[in-house]
C-alpha positions in Angstrom: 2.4 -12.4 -2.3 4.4 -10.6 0.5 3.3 -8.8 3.7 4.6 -5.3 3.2 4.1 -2.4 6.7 2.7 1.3 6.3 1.1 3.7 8.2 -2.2 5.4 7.4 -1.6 8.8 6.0 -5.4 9.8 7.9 -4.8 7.7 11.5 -0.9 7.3 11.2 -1.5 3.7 12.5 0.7 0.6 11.2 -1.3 -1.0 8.8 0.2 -4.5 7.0 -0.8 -5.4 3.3 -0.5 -8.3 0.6 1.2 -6.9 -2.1 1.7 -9.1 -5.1 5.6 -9.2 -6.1 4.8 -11.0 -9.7 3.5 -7.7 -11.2 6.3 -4.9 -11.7 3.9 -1.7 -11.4 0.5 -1.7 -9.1 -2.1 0.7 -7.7 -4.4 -1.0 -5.3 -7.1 1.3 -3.6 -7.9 -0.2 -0.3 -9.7 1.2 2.9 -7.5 1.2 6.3 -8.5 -1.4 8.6 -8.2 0.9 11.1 -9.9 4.2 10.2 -11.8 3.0 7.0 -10.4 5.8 5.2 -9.8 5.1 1.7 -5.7 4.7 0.7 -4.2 4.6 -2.8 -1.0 2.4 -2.9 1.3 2.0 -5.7 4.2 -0.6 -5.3 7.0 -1.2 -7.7 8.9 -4.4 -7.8 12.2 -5.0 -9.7 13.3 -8.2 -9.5 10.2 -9.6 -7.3 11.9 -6.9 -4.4 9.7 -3.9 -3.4 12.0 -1.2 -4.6 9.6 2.0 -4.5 6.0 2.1 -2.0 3.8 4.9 -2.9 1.0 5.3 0.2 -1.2 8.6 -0.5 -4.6 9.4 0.9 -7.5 9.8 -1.5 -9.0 13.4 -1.6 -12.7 13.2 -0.9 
């Protein structure tokens, strides 16, 4: 697991996540722990490095 830096697409604020380098291809949906705002991440590792972070809002 590695800490990885965003910010919110809703609040803009920094926002830090586990994401799990074992795994090529995610999608995690997790609420900011800022705004509460649901957030759909998708991280893609190559060679257990981050090489592409996806961070989208969820339309409600």
């Amino acid at each position: 697991m590695e800490e990885h830096f965003f910010q919110c697409p809703y609040c803009w604020e920094e926002i830090s996540m586990l994401l799990d380098s074992s795994v090529h291809s995610q999608t995690y949906i997790e609420d900011c722990e800022i705004c509460c705002n649901p957030i759909q991440i998708k991280p893609v590792f190559n060679n257990n490095k981050l090489a592409s972070l996806t961070i989208e809002n969820i339309e409600q």
